[in-house]
C-alpha positions as CSV (number, residue, x, y, z in Angstrom):
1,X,45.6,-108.5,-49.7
2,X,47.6,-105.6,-49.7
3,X,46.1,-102.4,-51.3
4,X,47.4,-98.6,-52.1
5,X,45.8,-96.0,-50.4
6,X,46.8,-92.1,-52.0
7,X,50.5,-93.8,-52.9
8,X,51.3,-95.7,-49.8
9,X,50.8,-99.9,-49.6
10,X,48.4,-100.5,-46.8
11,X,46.5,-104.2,-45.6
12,X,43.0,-103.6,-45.2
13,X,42.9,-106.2,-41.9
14,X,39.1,-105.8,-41.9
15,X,38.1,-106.9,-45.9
16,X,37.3,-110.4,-47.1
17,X,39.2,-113.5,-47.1
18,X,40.8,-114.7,-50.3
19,X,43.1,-117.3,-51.7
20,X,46.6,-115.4,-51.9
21,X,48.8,-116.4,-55.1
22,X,52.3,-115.7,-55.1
23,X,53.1,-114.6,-58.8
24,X,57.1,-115.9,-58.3
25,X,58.6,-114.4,-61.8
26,X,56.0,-111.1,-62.1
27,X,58.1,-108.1,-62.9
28,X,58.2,-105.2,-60.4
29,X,58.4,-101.9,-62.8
30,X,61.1,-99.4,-62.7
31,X,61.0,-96.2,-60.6
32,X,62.1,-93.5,-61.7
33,X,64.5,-91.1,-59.3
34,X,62.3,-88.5,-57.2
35,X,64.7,-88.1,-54.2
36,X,68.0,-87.9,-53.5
37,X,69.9,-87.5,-50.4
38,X,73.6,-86.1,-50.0
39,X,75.4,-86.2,-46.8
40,X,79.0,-85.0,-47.2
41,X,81.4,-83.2,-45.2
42,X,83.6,-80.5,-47.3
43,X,87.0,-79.8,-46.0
44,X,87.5,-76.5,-44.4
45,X,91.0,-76.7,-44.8
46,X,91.1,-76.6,-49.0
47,X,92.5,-73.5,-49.8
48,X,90.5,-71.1,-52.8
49,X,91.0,-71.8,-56.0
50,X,92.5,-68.5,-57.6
51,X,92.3,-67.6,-61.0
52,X,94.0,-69.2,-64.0
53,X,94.5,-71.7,-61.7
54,X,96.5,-74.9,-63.3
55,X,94.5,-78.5,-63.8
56,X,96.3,-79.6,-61.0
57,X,95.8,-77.5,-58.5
58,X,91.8,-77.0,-59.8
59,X,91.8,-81.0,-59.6
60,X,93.0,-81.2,-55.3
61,X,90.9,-78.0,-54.8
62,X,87.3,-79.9,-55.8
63,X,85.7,-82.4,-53.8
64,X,83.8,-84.9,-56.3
65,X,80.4,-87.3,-55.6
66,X,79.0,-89.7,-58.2
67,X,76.5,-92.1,-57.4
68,X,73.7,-93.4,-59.8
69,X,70.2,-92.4,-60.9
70,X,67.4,-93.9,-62.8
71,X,65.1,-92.7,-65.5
72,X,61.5,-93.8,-65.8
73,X,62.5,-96.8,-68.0
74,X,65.3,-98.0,-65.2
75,X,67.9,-96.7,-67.1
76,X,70.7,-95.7,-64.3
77,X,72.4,-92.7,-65.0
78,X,75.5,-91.4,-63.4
79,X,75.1,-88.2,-61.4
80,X,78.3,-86.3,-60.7
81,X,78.4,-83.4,-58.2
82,X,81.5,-81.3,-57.3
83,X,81.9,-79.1,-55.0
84,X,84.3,-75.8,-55.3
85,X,85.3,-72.9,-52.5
86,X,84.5,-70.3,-54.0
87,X,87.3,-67.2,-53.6
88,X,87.0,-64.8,-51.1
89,X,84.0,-66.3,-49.1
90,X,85.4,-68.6,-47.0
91,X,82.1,-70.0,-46.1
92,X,80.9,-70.6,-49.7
93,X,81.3,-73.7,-52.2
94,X,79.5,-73.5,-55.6
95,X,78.2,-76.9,-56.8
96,X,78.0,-78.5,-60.1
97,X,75.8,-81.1,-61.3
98,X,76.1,-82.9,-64.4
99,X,74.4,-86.0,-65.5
100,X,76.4,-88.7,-67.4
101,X,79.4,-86.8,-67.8
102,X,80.8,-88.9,-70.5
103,X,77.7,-89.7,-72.5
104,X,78.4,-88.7,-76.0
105,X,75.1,-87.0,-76.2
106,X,74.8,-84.4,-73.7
107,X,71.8,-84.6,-70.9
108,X,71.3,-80.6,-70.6
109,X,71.5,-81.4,-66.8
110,X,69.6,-77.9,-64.9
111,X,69.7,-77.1,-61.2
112,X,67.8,-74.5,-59.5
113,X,64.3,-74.0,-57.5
114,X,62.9,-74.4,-60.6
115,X,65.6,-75.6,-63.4
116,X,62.4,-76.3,-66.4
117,X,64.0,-73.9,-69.3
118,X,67.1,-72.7,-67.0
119,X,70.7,-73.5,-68.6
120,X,72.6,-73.2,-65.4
121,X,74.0,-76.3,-63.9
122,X,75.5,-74.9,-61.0
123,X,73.7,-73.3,-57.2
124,X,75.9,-72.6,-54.2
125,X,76.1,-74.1,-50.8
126,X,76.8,-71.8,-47.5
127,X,77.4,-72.4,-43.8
128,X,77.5,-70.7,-40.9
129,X,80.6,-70.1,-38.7
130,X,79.4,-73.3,-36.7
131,X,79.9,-75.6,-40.0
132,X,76.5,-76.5,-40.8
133,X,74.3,-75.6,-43.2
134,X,72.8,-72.3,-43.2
135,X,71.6,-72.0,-46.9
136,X,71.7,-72.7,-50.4
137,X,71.6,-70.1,-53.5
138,X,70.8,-71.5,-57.4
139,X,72.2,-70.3,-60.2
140,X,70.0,-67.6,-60.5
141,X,70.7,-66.3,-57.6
142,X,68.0,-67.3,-56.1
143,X,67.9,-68.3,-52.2
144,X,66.2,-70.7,-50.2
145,X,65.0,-70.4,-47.4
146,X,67.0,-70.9,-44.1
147,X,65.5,-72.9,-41.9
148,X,64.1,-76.8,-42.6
149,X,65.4,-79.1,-45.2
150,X,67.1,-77.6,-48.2
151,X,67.2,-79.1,-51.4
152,X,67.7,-78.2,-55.3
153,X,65.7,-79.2,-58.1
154,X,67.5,-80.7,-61.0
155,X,66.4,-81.7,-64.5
156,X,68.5,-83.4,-67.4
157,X,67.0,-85.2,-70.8
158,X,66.4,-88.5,-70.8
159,X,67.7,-90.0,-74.4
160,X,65.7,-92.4,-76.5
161,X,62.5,-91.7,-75.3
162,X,59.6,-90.2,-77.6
163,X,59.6,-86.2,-77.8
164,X,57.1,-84.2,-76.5
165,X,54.9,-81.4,-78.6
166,X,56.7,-79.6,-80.5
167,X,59.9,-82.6,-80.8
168,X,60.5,-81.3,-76.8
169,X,62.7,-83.7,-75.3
170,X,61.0,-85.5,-72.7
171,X,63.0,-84.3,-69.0
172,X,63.3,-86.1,-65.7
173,X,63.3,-84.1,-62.6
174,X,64.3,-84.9,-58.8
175,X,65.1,-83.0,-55.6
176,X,68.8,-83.0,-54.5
177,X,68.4,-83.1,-50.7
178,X,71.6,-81.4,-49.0
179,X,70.0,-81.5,-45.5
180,X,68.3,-79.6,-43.0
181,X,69.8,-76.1,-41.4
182,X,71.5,-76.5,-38.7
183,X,71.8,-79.8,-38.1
184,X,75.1,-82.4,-38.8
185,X,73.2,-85.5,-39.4
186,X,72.7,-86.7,-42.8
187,X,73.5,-83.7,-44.1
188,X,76.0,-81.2,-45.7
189,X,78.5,-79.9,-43.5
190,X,82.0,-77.9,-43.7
191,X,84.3,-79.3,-40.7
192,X,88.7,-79.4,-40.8
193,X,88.6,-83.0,-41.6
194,X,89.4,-85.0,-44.8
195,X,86.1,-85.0,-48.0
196,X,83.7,-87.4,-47.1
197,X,80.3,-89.2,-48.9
198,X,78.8,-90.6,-45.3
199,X,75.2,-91.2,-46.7
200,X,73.6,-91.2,-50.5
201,X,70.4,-92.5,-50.5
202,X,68.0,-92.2,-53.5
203,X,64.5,-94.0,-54.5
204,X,64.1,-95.1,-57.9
205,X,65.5,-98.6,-59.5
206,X,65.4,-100.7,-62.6
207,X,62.8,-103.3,-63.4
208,X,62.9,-106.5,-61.5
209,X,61.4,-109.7,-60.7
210,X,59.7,-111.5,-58.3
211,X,62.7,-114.0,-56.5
212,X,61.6,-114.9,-52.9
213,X,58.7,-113.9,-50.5
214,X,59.1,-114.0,-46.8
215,X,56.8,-114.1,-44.1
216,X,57.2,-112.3,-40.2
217,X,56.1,-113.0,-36.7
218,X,52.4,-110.5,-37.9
219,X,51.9,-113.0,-41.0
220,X,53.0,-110.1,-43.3
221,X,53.8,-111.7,-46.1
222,X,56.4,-109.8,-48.1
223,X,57.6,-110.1,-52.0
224,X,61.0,-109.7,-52.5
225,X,62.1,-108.4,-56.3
226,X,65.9,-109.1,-58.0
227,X,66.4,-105.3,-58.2
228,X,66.0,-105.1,-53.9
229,X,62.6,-103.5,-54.0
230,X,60.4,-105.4,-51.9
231,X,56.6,-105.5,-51.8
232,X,53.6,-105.5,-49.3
233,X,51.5,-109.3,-50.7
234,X,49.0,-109.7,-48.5
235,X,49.0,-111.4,-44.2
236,X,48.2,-114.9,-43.0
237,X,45.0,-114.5,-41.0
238,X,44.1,-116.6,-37.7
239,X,41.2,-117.1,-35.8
240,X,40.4,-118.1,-32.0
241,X,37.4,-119.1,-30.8
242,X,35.3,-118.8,-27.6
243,X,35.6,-122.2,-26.8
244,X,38.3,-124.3,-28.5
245,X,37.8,-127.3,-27.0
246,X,34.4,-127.1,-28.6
247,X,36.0,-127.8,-32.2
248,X,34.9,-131.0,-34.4
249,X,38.1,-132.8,-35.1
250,X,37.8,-133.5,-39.2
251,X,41.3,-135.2,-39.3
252,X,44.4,-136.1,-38.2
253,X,45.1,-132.1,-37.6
254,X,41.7,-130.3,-38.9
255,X,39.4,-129.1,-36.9
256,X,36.0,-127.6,-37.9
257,X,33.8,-124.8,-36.4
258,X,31.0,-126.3,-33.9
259,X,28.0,-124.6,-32.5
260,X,30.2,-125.6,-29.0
261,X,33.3,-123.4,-30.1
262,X,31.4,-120.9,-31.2
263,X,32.0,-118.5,-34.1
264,X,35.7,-117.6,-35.0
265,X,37.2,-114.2,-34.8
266,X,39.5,-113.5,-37.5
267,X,42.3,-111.6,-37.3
268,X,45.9,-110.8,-37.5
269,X,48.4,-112.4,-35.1
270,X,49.3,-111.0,-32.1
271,X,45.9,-108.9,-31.3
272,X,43.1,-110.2,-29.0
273,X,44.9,-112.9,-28.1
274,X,45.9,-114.5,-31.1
275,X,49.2,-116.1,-31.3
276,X,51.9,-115.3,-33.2
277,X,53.9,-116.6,-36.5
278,X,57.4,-118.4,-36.2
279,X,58.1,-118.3,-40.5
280,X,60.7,-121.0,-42.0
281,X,60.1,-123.3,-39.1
282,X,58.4,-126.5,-38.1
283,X,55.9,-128.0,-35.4
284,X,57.7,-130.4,-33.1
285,X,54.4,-132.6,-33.8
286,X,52.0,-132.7,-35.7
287,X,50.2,-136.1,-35.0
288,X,48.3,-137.3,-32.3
289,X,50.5,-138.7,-29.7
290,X,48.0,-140.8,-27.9
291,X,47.1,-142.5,-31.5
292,X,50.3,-143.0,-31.8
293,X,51.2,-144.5,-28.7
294,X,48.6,-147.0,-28.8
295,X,49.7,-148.1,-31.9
296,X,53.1,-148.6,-30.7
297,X,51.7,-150.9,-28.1
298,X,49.8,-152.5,-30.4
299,X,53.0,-153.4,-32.3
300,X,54.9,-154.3,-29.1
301,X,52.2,-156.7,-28.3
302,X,52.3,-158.6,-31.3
303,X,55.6,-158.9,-32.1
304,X,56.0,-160.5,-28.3
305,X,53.0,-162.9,-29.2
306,X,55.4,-163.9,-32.6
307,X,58.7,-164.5,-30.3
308,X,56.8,-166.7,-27.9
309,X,54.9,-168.8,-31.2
310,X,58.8,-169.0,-32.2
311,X,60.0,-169.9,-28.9
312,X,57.1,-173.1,-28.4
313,X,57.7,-174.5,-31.6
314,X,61.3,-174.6,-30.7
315,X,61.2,-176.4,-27.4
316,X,58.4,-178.7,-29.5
317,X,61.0,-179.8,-32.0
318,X,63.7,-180.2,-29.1
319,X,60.9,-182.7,-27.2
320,X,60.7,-184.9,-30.5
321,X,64.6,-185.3,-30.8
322,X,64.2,-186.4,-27.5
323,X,61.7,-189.1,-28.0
324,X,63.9,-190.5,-31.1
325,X,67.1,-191.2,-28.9
């Protein structure tokens, strides 16, 4: 069975054997959103926004992300980012996230390195004359630091849920990842080509259930859940033995441990010379051939001995027509 060890789902390949059920229906609980990763490219080209600017020309001067989040109860939430030049720093672009921009009931969305009782929504993103990302700056002015990954924290209120001490609303947090410094993969970047969203990536989901298991080549048998999540079960264990040819034969296709095959190592496939697991398909055989054959033969045999018992009584009946004429 598969077990967590300090978070992550591990198989201990060295405890008992069990019986494995398969709950088919169980529910796999939401996850709330811890981490979420943004790789855009922002158009060099967009020319600052100056001030008193019209809607308009605000509207083609702002590059614009939403993709979804989830609360603790699975709740998806939509997280809208957008990114602004900001004037006279041609290598600048402040950032604003809000969360459910057109929810009657605002979220009280905060960025920063530390957004818990910050207002601010807003942190700015700057490269270096290469286009990649050099560093990132919160609302409070606040750098980070400029090497590694870079990332904001943001906070927003989730609605409907019971208040803290003091009627507090209760507040979700997760780490915006822009990307590391430096670097152009999966990450932010500033180039002369068109706004782009290349990769969003983020780890929470809503509750779901238990639809379909599979099984691969190491016997790893995996649940798979409605809202995509899958989930470490358990693995199919085998065993080889010293001698094989020393098993008792209990059946048509059982065999038993003997004091000639010696004592069976158990294991996972594919180690110390274990075979491995073909799921979703089927033996060519699984009888015994020689069985088989000889009751073919057996068969052959007497439906001959029937044809020739037809075939005598036949000329028989033919020798008394004769005898009549």
């Amino acid at each position: 069975n598969a077990e967590m060890v300090n978070g992550v789902e591990v198989l201990n390949t060295s405890g008992a054997l069990n019986d494995l059920v398969i709950p088919i229906g169980s529910k796999d609980p939401a996850r709330a959103t811890e981490q979420v990763f943004l790789a855009c490219n922002l158009d060099k080209r967009i020319a600052d926004i100056p001030e008193g600017a019209a809607a308009e020309t605000i509207r083609q001067g702002t590059w614009r992300v939403e993709e979804k989040v989830y609360d603790a109860f699975g709740q998806d939430h939509v997280m809208r980012v957008e990114f602004t030049k900001v004037v006279g720093q041609p290598n600048q672009w402040q950032a604003t996230v809000s969360i459910d921009p057109q929810a009657a009931v605002a979220t009280n969305a905060a960025v920063g390195l530390n957004p818990e009782g910050q207002q601010g929504n807003t942190f700015t993103v700057e490269f270096d004359n290469l286009g990649t990302l050099r560093r990132v700056i919160d609302g409070q002015g606040n750098p980070t630091g400029e090497v590694g990954l870079l990332s904001m924290n943001v906070a927003f209120d989730v609605a409907n849920a019971t208040p803290g001490e003091g009627g507090a609303p209760v507040r979700q947090n997760f780490s915006l990842n822009l990307g590391t410094v430096g670097s152009v993969r999966n990450t932010v970047t500033q180039f002369a080509e068109s706004s782009s969203t290349k990769v969003f990536e983020q780890d929470g989901y809503g509750m779901g259930y238990l639809e379909n298991f599979k099984i691969d080549q190491s016997g790893t048998i995996t649940a798979v859940y409605s809202n995509g999540s899958t989930r470490t079960l358990g693995q199919v264990a085998l065993a080889s033995f010293t001698n094989p040819n020393g098993l008792e034969k209990t059946g048509e296709t059982n065999f038993a441990r003997s004091n000639n095959s010696g004592m069976a190592n158990i294991g996972p496939s594919g180690i110390a010379g274990k075979g491995k697991l073909i799921a979703g398909a089927l033996e060519m055989s699984n009888v015994d051939l020689a069985e088989q054959f000889t009751d073919m033969i057996v068969t052959q045999r007497g439906f001959q001995a029937n044809s020739k018992t037809i075939q005598t009584s036949d000329q028989m009946l033919q020798e008394l027509l004769t005898l009549k004429r």
